[in-house]
C-alpha positions as CSV (number, residue, x, y, z in Angstrom):
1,X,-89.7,229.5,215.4
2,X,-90.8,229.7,218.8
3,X,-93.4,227.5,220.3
4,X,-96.8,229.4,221.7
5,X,-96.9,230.0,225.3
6,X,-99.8,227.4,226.6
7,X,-100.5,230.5,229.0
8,X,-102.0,232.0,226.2
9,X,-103.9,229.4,224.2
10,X,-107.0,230.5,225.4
11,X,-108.5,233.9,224.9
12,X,-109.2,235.7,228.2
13,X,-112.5,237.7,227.2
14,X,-113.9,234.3,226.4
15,X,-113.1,233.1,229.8
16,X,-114.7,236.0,231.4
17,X,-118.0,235.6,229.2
18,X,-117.8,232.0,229.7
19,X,-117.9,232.3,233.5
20,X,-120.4,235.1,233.4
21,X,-122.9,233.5,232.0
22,X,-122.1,230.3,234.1
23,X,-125.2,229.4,236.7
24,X,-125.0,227.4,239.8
25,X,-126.8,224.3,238.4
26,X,-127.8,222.7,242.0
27,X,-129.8,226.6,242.8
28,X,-128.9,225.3,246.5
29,X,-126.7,227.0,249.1
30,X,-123.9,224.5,250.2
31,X,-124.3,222.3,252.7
32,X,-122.4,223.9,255.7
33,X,-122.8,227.3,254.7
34,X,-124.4,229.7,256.7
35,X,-128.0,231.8,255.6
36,X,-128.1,234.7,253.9
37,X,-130.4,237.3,256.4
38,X,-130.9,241.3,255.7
39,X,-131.5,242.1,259.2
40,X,-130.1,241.5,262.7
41,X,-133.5,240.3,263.7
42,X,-134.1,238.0,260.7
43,X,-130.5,236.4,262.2
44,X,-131.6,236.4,265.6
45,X,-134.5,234.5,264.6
46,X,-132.5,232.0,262.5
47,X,-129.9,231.5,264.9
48,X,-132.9,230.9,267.7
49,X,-134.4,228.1,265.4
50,X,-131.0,226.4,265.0
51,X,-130.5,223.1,266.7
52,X,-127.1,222.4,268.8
53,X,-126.0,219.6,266.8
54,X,-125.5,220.0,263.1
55,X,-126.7,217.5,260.4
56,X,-123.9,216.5,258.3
């Protein structure tokens, strides 16, 4: 008798319901990360407030 493939041990549809129903526990863009804008002028105005230096 074979031994089971450890590829397979876990069951793929409970991965994908797993990490669907998985939320972002910080609710917190990361730090680095550039904003989220819907317009070119919402970005221009962002990227007019942005200081030169960033904080890290």
């Amino acid at each position: 008798m074979a031994a089971p493939d450890p590829h397979q041990a876990v069951d793929p549809e409970a991965v994908v319901i797993a990490v669907a129903c998985m939320k972002e526990t910080a609710q917190k863009p990361l730090a680095g990360s550039p904003p989220s804008v819907e317009t070119h002028a919402e970005a221009a105005e962002l990227a007019a407030a942005q200081t030169p230096d960033p904080r890290f």
